[in-house]
C-alpha atoms as an extended CHARMM CRD file, in Angstrom:
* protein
*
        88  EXT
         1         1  UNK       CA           -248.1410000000        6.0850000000      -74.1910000000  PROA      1               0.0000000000
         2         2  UNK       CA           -244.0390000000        5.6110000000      -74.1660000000  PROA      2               0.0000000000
         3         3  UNK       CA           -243.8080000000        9.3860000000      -73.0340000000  PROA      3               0.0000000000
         4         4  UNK       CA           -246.2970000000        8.9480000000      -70.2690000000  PROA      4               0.0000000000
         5         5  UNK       CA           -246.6470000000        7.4980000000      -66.2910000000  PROA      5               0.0000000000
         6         6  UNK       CA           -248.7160000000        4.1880000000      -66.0710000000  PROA      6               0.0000000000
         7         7  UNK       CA           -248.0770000000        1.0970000000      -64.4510000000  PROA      7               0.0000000000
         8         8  UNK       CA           -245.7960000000       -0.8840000000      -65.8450000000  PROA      8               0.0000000000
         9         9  UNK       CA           -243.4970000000       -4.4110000000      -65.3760000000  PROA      9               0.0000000000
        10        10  UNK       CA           -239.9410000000       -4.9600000000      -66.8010000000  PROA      10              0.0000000000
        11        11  UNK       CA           -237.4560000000       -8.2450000000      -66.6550000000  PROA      11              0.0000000000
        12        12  UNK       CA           -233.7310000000       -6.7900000000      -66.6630000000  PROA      12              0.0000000000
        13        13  UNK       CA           -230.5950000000       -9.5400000000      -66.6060000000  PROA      13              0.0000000000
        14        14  UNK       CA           -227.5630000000       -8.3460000000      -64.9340000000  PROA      14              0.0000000000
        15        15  UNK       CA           -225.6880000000      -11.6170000000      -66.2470000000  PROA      15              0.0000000000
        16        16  UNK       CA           -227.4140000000      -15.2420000000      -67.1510000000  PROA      16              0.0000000000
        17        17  UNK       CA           -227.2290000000      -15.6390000000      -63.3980000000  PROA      17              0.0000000000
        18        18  UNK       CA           -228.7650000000      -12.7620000000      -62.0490000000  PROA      18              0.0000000000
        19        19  UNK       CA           -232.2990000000      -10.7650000000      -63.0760000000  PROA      19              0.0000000000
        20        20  UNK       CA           -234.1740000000       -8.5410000000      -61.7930000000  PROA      20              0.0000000000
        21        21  UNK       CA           -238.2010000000       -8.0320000000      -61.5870000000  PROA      21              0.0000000000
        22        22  UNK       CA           -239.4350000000       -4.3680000000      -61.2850000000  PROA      22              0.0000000000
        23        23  UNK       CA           -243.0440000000       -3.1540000000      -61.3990000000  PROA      23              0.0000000000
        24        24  UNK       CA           -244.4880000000        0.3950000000      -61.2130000000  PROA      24              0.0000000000
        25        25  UNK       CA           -247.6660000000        1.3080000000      -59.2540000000  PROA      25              0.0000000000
        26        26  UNK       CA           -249.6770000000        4.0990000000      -61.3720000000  PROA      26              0.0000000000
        27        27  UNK       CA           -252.4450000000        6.1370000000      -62.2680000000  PROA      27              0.0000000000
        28        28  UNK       CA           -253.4890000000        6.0200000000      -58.3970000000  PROA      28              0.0000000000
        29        29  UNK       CA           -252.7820000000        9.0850000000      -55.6700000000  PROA      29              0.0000000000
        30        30  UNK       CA           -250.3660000000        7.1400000000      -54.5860000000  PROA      30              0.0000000000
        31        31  UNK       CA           -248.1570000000        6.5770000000      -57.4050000000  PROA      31              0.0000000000
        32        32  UNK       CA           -248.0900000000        8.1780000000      -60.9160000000  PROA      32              0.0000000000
        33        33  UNK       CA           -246.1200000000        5.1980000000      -62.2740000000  PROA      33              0.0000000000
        34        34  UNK       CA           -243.1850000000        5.4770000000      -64.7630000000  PROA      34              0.0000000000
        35        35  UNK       CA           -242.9510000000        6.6560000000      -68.4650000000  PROA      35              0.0000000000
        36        36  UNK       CA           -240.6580000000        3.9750000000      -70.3800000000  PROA      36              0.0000000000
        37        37  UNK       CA           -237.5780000000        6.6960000000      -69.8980000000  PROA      37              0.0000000000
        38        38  UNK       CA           -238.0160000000        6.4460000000      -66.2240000000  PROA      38              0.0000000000
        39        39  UNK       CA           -237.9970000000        2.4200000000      -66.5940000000  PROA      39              0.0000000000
        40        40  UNK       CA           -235.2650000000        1.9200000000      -68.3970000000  PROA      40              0.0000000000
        41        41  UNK       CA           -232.6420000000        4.2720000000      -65.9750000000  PROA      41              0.0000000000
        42        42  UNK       CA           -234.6820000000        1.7880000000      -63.0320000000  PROA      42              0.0000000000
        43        43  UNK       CA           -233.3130000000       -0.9240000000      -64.5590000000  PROA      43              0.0000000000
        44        44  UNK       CA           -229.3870000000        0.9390000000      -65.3160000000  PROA      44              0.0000000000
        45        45  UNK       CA           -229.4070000000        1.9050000000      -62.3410000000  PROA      45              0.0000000000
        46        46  UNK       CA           -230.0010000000       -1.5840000000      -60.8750000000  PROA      46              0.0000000000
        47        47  UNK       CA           -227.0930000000       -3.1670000000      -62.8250000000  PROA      47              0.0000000000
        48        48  UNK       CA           -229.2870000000       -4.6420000000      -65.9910000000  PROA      48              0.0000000000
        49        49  UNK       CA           -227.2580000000       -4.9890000000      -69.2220000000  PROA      49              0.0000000000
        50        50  UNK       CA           -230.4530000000       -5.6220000000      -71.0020000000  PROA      50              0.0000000000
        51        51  UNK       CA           -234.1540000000       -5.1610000000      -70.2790000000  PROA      51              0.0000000000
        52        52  UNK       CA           -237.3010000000       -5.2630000000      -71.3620000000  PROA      52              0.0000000000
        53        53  UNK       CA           -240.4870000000       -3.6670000000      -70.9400000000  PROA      53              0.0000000000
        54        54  UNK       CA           -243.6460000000       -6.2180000000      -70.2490000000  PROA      54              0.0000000000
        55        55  UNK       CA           -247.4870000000       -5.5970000000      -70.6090000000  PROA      55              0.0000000000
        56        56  UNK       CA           -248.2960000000       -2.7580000000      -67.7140000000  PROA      56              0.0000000000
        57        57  UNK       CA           -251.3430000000       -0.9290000000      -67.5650000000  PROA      57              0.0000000000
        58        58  UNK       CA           -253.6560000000       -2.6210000000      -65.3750000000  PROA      58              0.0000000000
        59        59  UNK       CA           -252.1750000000       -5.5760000000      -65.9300000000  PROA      59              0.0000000000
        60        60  UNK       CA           -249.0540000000       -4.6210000000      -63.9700000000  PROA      60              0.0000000000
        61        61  UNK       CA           -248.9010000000       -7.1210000000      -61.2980000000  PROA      61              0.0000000000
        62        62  UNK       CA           -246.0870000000       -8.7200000000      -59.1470000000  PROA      62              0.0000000000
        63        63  UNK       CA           -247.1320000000      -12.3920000000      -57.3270000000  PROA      63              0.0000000000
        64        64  UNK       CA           -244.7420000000      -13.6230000000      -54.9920000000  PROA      64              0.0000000000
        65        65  UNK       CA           -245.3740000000      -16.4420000000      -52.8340000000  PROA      65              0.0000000000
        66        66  UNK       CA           -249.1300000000      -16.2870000000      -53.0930000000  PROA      66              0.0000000000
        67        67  UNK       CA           -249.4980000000      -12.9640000000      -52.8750000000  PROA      67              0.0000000000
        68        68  UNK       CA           -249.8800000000       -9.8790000000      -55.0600000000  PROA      68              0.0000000000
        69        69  UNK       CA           -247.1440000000       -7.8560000000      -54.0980000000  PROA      69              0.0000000000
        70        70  UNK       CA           -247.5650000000       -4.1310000000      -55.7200000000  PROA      70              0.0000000000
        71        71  UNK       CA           -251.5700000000       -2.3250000000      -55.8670000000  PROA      71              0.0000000000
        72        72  UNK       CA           -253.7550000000       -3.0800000000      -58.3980000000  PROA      72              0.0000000000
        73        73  UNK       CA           -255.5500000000       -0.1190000000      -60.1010000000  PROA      73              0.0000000000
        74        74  UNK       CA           -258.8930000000       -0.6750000000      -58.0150000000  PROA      74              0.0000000000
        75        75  UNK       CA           -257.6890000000       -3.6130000000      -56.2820000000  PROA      75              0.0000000000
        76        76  UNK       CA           -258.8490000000       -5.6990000000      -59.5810000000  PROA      76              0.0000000000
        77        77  UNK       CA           -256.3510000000       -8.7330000000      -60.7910000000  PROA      77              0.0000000000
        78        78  UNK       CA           -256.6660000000       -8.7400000000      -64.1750000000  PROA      78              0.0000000000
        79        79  UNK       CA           -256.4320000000      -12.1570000000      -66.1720000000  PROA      79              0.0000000000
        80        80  UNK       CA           -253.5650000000      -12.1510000000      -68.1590000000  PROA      80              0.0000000000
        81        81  UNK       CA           -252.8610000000      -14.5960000000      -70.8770000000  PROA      81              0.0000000000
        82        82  UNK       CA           -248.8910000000      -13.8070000000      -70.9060000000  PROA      82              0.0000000000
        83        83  UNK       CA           -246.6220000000      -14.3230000000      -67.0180000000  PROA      83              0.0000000000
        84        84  UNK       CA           -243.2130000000      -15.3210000000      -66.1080000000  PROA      84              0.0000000000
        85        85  UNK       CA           -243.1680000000      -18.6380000000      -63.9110000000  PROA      85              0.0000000000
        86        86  UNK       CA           -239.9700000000      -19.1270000000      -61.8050000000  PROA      86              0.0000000000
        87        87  UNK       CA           -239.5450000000      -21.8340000000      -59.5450000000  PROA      87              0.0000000000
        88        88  UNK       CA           -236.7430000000      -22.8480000000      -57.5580000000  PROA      88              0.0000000000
């Protein structure tokens, strides 16, 4: 599944100050998504000095400010047991 497109989420940190969130659409005719190659040069490119790769699949999904920000494969919000929680 590494070699191939899906949907997928990653958490990169540029320093202890500064992250970044990325998530892939996929397996829609919009979007093919990314295979984990094509992640990790996102997150190079973006300035990350270290990354990592999160559940993806159709459980790919960006919320921000009440609202899912990316497609969901069939417009279905999967329940997820594992998330990220930042708050200001």
């Amino acid at each position: 599944k590494a070699m191939s497109s899906n949907p997928r989420t990653a958490i990169g940190f540029i320093d202890p100050l500064h992250i970044v969130l990325a998530v892939s659409d996929g397996r829609t005719a919009d979007s093919v998504g990314l295979t984990l190659a094509d992640l990790a040069r996102v997150m190079q490119e973006a300035g990350c000095a270290t990354a990592y790769n999160l559940d993806g699949g159709g459980s790919a999904t960006l919320y921000y400010n009440g609202q899912v920000m990316n497609k969901l494969i069939n417009n279905y919000e999967r329940p997820c047991g594992d998330f990220l929680y930042f708050t200001n």
